[in-house]
N, C-alpha and C positions, 0 to 999 in steps of 0.2 A: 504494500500500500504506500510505505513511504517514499520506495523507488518511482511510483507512477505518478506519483505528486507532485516528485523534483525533476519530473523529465525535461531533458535540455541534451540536444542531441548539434554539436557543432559542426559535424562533417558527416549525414544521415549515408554516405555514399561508403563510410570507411563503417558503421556501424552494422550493414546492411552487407558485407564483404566478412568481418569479426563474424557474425549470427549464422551466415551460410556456413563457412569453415567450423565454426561449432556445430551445428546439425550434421555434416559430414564427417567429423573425428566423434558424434556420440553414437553412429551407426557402427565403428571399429569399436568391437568388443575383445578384452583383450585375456586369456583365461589363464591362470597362474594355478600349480598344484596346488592342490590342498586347500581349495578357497574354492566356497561355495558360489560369489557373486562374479562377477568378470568389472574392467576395469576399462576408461575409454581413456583416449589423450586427452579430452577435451580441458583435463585439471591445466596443461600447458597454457592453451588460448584463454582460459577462465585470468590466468595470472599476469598475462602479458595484455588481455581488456581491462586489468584491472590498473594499468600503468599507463593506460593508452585512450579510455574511453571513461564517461561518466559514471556514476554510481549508480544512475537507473539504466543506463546503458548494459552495463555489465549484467546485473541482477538479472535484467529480461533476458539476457542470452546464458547465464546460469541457467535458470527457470526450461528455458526452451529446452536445453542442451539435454536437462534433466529426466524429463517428461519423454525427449528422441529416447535415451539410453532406455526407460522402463520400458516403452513399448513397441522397440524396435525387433522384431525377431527377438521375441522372449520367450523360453519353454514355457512357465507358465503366466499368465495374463494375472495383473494386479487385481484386487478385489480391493472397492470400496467398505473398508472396515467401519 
């Protein structure tokens, strides 16, 4: 809520470039022994939007990045608890 309230977006052309590359690295699932969940790049572009773009900039493409990883080719499908 607070991120959607300070939106302020300087270059919508570099944020909108950041958000694709985030959707793109949260489809790369990445699956390590012994661990039950699998892992994406996207923690990279999450750190380097965080240096480079706004705070509700960022959030919304956390947010997105988040929502790709759950429901992108998942064995099993989330359930609203």
């Amino acid at each position: 809520m607070v991120a959607a309230r300070d939106w302020q977006s300087r270059n919508p052309a570099r944020f909108v470039t950041y958000l694709a590359l985030a959707m793109f690295a949260s489809t790369l699932k990445i699956r390590l022994p012994r661990m039950r969940g699998t892992l994406t790049p996207t923690f990279v572009l999450v750190l380097a939007a965080m240096a480079d773009l706004s705070f509700a900039e960022t959030a919304v493409m956390a947010a997105m990045g988040g929502v790709v990883q759950i429901l992108w080719c998942s064995r099993k499908r989330p359930t609203l608890a």
